[in-house]
C-alpha positions as YAML, in Angstrom:
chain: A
units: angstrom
residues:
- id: 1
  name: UNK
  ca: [-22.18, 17.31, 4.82]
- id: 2
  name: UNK
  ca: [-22.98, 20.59, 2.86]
- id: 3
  name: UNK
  ca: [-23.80, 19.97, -1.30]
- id: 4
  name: UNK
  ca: [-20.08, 20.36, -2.84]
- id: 5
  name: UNK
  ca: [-18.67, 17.87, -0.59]
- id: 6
  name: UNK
  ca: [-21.23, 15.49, -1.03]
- id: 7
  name: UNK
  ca: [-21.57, 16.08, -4.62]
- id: 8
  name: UNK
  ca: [-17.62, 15.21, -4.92]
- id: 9
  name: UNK
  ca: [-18.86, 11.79, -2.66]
- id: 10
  name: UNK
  ca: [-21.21, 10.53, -5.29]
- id: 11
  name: UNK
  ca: [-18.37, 11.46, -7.88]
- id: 12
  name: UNK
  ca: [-15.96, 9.03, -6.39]
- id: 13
  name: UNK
  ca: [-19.42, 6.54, -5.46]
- id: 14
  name: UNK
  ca: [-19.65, 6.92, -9.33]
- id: 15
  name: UNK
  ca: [-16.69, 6.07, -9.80]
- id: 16
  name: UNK
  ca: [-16.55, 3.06, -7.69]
- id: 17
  name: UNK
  ca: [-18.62, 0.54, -9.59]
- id: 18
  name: UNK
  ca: [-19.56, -0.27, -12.89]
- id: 19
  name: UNK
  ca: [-23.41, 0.79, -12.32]
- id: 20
  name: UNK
  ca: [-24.85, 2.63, -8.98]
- id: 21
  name: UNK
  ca: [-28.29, 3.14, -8.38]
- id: 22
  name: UNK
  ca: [-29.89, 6.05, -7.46]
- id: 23
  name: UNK
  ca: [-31.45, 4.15, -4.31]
- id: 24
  name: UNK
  ca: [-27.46, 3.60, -3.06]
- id: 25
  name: UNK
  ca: [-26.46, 6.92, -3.53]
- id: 26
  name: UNK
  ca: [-29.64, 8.28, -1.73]
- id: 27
  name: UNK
  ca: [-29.43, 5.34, 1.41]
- id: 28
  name: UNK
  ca: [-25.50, 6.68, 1.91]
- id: 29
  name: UNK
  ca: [-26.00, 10.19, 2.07]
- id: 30
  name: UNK
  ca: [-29.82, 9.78, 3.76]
- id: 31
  name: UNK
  ca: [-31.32, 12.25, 1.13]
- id: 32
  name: UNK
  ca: [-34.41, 11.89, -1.35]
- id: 33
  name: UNK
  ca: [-34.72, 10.70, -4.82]
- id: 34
  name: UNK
  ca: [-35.19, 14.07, -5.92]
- id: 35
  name: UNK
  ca: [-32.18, 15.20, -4.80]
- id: 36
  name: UNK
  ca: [-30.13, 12.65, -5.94]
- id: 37
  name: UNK
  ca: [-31.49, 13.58, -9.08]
- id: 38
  name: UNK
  ca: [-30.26, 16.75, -8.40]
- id: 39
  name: UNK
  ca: [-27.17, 16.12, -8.04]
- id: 40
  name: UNK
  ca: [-26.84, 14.11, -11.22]
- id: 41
  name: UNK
  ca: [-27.70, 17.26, -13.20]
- id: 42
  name: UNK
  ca: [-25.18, 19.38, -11.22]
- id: 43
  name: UNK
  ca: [-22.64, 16.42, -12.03]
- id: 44
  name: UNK
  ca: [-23.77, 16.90, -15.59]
- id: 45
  name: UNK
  ca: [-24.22, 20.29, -15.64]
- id: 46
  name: UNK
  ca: [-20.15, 20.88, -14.29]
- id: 47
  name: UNK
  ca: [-18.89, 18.69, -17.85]
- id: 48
  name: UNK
  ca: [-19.07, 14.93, -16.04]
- id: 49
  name: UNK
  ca: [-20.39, 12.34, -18.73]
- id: 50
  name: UNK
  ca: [-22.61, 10.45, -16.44]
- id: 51
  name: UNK
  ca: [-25.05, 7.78, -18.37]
- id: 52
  name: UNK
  ca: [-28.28, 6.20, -17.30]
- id: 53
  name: UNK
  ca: [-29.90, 3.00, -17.80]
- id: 54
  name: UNK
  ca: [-33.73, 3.14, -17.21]
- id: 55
  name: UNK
  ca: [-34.84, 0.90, -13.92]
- id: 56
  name: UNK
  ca: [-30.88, 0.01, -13.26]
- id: 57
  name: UNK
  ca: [-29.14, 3.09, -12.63]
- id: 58
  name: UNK
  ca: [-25.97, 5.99, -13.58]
- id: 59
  name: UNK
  ca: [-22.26, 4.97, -14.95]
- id: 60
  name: UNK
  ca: [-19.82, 7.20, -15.83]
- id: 61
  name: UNK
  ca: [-18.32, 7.31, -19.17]
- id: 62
  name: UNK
  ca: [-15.71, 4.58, -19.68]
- id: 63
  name: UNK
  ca: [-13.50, 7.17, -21.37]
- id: 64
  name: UNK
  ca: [-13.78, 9.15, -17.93]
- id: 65
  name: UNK
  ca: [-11.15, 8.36, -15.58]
- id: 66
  name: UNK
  ca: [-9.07, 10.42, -13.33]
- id: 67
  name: UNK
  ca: [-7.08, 8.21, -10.68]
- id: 68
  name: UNK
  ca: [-4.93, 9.80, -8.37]
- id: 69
  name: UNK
  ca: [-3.44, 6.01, -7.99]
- id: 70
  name: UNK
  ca: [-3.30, 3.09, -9.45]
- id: 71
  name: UNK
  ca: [-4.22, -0.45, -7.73]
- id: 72
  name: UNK
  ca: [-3.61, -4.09, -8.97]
- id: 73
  name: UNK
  ca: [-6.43, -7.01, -8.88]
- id: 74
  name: UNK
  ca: [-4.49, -8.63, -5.78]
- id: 75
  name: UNK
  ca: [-4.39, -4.99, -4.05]
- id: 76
  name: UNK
  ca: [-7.90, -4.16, -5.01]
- id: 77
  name: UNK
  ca: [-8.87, -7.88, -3.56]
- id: 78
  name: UNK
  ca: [-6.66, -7.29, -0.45]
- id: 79
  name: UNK
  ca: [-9.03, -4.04, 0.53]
- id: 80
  name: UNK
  ca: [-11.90, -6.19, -0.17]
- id: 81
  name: UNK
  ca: [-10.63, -8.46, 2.69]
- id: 82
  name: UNK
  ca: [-10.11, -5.74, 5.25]
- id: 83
  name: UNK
  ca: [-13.78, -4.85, 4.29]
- id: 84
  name: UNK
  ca: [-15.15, -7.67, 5.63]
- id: 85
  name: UNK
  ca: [-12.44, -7.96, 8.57]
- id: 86
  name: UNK
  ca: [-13.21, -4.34, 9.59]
- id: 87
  name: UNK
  ca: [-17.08, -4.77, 9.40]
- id: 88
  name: UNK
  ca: [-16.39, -7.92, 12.41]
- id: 89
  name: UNK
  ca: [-13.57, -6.65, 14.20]
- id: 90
  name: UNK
  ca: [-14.22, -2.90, 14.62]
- id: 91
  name: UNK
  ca: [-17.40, -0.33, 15.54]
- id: 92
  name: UNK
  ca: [-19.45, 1.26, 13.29]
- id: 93
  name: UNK
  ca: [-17.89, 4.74, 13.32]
- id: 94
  name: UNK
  ca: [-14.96, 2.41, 11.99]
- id: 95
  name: UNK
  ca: [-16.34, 0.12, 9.55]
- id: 96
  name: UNK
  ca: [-18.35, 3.44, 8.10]
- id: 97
  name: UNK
  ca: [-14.91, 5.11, 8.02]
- id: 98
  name: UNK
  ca: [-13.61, 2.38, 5.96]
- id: 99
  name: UNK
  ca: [-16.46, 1.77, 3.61]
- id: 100
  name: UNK
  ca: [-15.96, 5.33, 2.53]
- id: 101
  name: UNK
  ca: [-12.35, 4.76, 1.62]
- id: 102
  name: UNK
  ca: [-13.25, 1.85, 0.14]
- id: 103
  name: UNK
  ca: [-14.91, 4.24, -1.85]
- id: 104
  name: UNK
  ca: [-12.04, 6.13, -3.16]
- id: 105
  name: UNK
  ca: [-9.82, 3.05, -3.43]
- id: 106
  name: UNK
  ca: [-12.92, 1.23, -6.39]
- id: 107
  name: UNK
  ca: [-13.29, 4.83, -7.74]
- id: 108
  name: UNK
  ca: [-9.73, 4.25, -9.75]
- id: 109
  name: UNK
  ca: [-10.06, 0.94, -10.85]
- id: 110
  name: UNK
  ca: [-10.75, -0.29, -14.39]
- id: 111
  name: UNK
  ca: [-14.49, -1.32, -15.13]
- id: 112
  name: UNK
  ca: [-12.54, -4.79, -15.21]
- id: 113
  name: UNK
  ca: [-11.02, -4.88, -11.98]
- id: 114
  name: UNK
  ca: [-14.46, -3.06, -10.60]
- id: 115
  name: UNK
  ca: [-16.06, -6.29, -12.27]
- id: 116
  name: UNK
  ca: [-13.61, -8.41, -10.36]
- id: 117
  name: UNK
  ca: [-14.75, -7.24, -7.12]
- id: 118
  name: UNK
  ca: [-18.83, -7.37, -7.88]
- id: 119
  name: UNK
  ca: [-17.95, -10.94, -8.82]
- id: 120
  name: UNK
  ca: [-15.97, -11.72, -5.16]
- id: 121
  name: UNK
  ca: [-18.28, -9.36, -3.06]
- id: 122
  name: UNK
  ca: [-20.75, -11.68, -1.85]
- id: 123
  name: UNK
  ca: [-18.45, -14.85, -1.82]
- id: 124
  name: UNK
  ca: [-16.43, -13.93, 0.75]
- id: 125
  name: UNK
  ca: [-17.94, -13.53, 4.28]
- id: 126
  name: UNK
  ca: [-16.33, -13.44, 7.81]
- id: 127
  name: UNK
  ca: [-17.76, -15.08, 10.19]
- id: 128
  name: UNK
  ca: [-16.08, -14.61, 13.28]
- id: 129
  name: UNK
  ca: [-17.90, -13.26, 16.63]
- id: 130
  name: UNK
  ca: [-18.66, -9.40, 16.57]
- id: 131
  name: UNK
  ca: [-16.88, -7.48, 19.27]
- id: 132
  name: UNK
  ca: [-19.08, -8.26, 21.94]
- id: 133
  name: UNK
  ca: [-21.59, -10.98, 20.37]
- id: 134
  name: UNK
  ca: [-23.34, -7.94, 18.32]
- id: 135
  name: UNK
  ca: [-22.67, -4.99, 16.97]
- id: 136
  name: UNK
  ca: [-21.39, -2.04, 19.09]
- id: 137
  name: UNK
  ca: [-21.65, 1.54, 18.41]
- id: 138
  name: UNK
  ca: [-18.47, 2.82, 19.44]
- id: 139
  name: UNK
  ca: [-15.49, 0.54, 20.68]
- id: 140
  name: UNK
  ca: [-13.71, 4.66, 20.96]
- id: 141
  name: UNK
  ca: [-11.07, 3.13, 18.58]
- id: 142
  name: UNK
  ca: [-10.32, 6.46, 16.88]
- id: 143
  name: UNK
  ca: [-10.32, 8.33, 20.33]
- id: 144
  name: UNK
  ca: [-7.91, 5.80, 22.00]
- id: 145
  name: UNK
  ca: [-5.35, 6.08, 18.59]
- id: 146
  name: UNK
  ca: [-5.42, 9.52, 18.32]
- id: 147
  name: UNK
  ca: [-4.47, 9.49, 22.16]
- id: 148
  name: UNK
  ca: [-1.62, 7.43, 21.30]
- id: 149
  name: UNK
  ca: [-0.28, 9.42, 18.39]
- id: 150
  name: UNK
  ca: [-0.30, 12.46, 20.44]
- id: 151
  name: UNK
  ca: [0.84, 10.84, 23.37]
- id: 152
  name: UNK
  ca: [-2.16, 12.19, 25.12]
- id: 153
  name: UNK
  ca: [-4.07, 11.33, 28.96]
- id: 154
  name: UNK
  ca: [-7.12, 9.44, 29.02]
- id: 155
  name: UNK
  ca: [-10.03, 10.16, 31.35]
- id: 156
  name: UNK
  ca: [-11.97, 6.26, 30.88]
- id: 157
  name: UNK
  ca: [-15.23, 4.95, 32.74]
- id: 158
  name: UNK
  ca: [-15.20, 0.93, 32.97]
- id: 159
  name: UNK
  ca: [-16.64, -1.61, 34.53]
- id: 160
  name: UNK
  ca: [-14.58, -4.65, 35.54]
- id: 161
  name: UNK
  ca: [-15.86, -7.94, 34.48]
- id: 162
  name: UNK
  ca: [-14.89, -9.34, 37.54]
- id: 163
  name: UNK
  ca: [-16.79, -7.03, 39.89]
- id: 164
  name: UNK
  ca: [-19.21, -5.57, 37.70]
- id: 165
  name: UNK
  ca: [-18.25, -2.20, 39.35]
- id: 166
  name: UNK
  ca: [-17.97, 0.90, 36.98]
- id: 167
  name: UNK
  ca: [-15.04, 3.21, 38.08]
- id: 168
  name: UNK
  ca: [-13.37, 6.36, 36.56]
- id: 169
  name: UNK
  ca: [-9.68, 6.14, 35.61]
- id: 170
  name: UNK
  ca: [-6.99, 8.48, 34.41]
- id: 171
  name: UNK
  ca: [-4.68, 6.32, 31.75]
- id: 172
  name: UNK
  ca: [-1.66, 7.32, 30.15]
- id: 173
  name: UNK
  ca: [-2.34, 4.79, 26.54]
- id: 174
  name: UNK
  ca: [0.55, 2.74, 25.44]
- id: 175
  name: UNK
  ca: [-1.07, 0.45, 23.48]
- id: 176
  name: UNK
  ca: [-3.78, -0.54, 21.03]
- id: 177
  name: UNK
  ca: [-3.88, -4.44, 20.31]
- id: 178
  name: UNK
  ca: [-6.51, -7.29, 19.31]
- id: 179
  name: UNK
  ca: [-6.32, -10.39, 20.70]
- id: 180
  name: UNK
  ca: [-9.25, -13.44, 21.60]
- id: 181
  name: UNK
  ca: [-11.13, -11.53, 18.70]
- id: 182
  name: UNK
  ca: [-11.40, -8.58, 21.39]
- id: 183
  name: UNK
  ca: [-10.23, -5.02, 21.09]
- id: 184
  name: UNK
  ca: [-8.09, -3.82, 24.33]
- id: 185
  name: UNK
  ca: [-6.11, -0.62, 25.31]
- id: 186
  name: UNK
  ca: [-3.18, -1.39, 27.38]
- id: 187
  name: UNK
  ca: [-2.53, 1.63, 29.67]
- id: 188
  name: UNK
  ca: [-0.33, 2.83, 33.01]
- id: 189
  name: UNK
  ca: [-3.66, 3.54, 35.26]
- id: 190
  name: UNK
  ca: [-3.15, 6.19, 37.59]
- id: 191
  name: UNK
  ca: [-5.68, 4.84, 39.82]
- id: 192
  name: UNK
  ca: [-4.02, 1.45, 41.06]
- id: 193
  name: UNK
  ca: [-0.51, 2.82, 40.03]
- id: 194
  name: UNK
  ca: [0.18, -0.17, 37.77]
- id: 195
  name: UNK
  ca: [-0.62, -1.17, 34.02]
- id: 196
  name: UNK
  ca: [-3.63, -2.25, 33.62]
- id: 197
  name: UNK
  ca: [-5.62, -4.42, 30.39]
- id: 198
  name: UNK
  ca: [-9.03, -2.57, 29.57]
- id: 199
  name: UNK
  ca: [-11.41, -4.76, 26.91]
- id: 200
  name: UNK
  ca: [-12.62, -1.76, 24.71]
- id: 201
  name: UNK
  ca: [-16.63, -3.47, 25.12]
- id: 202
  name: UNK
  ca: [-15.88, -2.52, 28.43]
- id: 203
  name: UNK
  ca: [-15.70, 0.71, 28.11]
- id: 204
  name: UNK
  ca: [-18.30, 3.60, 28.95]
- id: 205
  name: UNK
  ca: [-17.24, 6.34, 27.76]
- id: 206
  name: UNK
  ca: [-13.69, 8.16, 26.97]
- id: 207
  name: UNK
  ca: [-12.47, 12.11, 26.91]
- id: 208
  name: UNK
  ca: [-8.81, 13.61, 25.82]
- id: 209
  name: UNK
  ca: [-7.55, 15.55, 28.77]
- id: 210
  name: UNK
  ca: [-5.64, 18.54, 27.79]
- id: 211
  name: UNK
  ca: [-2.80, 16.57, 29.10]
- id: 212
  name: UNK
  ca: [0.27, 14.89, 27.50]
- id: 213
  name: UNK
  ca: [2.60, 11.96, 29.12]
- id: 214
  name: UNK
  ca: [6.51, 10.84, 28.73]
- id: 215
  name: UNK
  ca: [6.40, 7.50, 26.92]
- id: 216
  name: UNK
  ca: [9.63, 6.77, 27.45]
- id: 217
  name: UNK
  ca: [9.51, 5.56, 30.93]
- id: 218
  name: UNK
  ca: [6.58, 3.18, 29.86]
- id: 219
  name: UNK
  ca: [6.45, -0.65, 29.03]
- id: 220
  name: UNK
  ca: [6.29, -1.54, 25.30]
- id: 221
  name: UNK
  ca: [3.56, -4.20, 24.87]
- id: 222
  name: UNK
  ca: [6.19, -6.95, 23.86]
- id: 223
  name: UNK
  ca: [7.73, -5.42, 27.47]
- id: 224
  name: UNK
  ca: [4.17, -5.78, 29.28]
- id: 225
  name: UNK
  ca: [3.27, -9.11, 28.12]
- id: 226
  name: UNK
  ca: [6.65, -10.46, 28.67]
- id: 227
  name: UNK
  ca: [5.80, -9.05, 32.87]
- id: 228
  name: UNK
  ca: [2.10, -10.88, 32.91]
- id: 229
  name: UNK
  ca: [3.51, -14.24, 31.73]
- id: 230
  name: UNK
  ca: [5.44, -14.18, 34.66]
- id: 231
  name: UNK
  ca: [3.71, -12.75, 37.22]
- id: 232
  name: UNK
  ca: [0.76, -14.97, 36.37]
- id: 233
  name: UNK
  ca: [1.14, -18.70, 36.80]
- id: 234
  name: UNK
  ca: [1.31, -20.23, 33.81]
- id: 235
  name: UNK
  ca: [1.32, -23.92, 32.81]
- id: 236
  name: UNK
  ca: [4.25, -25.60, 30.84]
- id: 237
  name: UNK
  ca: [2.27, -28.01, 28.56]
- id: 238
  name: UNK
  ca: [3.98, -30.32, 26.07]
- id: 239
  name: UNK
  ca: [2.89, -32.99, 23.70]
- id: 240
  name: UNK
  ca: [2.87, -34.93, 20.42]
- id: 241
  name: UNK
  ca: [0.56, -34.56, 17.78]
- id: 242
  name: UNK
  ca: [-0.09, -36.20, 14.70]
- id: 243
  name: UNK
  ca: [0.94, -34.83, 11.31]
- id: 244
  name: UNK
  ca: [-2.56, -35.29, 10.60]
- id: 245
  name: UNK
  ca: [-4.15, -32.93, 12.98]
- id: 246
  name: UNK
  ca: [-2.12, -30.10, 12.19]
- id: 247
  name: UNK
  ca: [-4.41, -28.49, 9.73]
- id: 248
  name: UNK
  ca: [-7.51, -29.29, 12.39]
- id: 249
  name: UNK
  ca: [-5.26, -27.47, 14.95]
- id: 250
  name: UNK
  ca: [-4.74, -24.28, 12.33]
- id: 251
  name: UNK
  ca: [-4.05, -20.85, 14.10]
- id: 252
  name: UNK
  ca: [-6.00, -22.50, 17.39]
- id: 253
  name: UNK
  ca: [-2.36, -23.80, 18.78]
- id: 254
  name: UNK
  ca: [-1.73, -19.80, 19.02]
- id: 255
  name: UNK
  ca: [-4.75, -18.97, 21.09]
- id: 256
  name: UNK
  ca: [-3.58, -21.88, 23.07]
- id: 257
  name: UNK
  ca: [-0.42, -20.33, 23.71]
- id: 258
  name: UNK
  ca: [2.23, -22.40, 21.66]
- id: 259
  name: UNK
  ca: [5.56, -21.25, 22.07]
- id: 260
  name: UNK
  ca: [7.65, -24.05, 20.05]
- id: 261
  name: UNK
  ca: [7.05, -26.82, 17.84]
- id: 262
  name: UNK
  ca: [9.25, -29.41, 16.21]
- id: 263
  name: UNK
  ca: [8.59, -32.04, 13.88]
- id: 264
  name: UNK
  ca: [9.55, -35.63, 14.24]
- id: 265
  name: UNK
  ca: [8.58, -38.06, 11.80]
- id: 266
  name: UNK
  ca: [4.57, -38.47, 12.16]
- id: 267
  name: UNK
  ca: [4.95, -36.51, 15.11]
- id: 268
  name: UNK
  ca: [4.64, -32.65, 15.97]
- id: 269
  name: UNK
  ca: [5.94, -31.82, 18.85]
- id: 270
  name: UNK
  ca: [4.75, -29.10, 20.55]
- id: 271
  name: UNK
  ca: [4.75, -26.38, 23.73]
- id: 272
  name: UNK
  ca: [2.62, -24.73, 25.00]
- id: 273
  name: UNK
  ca: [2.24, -21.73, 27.83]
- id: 274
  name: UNK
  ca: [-1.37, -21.47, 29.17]
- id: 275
  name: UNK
  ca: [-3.08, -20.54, 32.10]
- id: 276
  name: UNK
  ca: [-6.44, -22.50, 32.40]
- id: 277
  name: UNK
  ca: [-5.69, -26.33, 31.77]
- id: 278
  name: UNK
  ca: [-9.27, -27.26, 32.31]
- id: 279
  name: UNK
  ca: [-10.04, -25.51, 28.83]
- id: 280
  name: UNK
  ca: [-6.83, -26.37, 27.32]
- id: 281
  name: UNK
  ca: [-8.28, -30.61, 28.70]
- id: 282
  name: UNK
  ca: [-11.49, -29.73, 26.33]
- id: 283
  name: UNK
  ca: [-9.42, -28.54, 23.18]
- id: 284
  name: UNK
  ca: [-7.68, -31.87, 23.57]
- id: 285
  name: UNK
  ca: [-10.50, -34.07, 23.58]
- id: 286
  name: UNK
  ca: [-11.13, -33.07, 20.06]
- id: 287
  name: UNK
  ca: [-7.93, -34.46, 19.27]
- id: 288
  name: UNK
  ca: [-9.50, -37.40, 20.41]
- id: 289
  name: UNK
  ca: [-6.37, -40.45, 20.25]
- id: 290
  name: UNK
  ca: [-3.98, -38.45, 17.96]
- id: 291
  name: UNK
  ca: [-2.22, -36.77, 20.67]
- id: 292
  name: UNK
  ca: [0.15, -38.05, 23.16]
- id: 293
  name: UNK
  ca: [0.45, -35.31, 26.50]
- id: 294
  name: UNK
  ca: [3.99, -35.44, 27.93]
- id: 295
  name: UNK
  ca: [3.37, -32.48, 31.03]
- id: 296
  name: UNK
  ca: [2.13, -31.86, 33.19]
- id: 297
  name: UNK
  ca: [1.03, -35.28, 34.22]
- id: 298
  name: UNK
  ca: [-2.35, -33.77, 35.46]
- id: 299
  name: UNK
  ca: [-3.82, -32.37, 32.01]
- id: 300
  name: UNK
  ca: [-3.61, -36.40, 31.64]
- id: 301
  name: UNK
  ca: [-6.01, -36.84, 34.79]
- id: 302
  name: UNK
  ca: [-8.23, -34.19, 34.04]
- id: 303
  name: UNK
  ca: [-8.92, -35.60, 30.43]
- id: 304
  name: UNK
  ca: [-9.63, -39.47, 31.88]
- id: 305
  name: UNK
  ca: [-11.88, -37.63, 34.25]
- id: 306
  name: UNK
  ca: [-13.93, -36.08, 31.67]
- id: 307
  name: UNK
  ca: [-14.14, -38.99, 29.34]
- id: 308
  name: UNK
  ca: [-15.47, -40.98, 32.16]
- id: 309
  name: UNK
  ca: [-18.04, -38.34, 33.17]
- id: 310
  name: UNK
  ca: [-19.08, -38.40, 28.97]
- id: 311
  name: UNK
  ca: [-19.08, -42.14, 28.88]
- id: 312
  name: UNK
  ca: [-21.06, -42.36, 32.39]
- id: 313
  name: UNK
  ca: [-23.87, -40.09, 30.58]
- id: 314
  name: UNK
  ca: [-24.14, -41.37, 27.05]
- id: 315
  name: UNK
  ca: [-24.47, -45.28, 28.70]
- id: 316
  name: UNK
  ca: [-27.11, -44.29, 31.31]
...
């Protein structure tokens, strides 16, 4: 980043919060004190009214304020909760991307609303699972959307979590989509002449071929996953549940794969579409007597055989 653009950054980092600290400005950019100091005086020097407090840090001039836009406390709060969604669901080239327009969005808010977002800051936290149980460098989330914008072939290396095999594949991209709290591309692979499913933490590297595809004889992803629900076999499961579990079963029932619900009386009644029924038996035991399973009659076997494996090794 050469000097005017970055002295424009720590304009709009000014800009962002009530007080910034010299130590912030110099982390973001990776440059010395001095410099930062620096680039204060050049701030100051070009007509910016930039105060300091001694030991806490620069604020600009309340009177100063030139917003290209104007947000409200509920918009300013909504970006605040993509923050901390982006920071768990993406990869750092992303979650940097987004800090610095979070940048530019708190640069045009009122010291009030600025205020309002200090006070929230550290009393919101996601805690979902990172990508791939840590932090990865690179999911290639900007490479794969830019592919799909321009309509553009893929040249992918990934390893298969079946095989553990890593294999080059051509892709023509037709979709980007985040499911199971994992990022995938869904993509016509040239290689086994059929779409395939690639989990981005999968992924070892991906180039832009100088190459551009006809979308429109290509599966949309409501199209696709329609096609793998019934290729693969899937199990019908209904049953009752009690009015009182439905908060406990919250947006889990979707994971599970429910495809209808209706309410009657105490009851919920609801189906389901799910392909393992051994872990769709474990979510159930949670449930413990507050469900009753209609089909398929063997999700009822499976769940008497595990409670009499559990009660066999808590009594011995």
């Amino acid at each position: 980043m050469n000097r005017i653009d970055r002295l424009s950054a720590i304009l709009i980092q000014l800009q962002s919060k009530k007080i910034v600290k010299a130590q912030e400005i110099a982390d973001r950019f990776e440059i010395s004190l001095r410099t930062v100091y620096r680039d204060i005086r050049a701030l100051e020097e070009a007509g910016i009214p930039i105060g300091a407090e001694a030991g806490v840090g620069y604020f600009l001039s309340s009177e100063f304020h030139l917003p290209p836009v104007m947000f409200t406390i509920e918009e300013a709060s909504a970006f605040l909760l993509a923050e901390k969604l982006v920071g768990k669901l993406s990869d750092t080239k992303v979650s940097n991307a987004f800090e610095s327009a979070l940048f530019k969005v708190k640069s045009v808010l009122k010291h009030s609303e600025k205020e309002h977002l200090d006070k929230l800051n550290n009393k919101i936290a996601v805690f979902n699972n990172d990508p791939v149980g840590g932090k990865k460098e690179n999911l290639f989330l900007f490479d794969i959307q830019t592919a799909l914008a321009n309509r553009q072939v893929l040249e992918i290396t990934y390893t298969a979590n079946y095989n553990k095999q890593c294999t080059t594949r051509i892709v023509e991209p037709i979709s980007l989509c985040n499911y199971d709290m994992k990022w995938h591309l869904i993509a016509y692979c040239r290689l086994r002449n059929d779409y395939r499913d690639f989990r981005l933490d999968r992924l070892e590297s991906v180039n832009m071929l100088d190459e551009n595809y006809d979308e429109k004889g290509h599966l949309s992803l409501t199209e696709y996953f329609d096609r793998m629900a019934k290729e693969n076999s899937l199990y019908t499961i209904e049953l009752k549940l009690h009015e009182s579990l439905i908060e406990q079963a919250g947006s889990t029932k979707y994971w599970f794969g429910l495809t209808e619900e209706i309410k009657e009386g105490e009851w919920i009644h609801m189906t389901f579409a799910h392909s393992d029924i051994e872990l769709f038996a474990k979510w159930l035991l949670s449930m413990e007597n507050k469900v009753q399973i209609i089909s398929p009659p063997e999700l009822k076997l499976i769940i008497q055989k595990r409670v009499e494996e559990l009660s066999r090794y808590y009594l011995t």
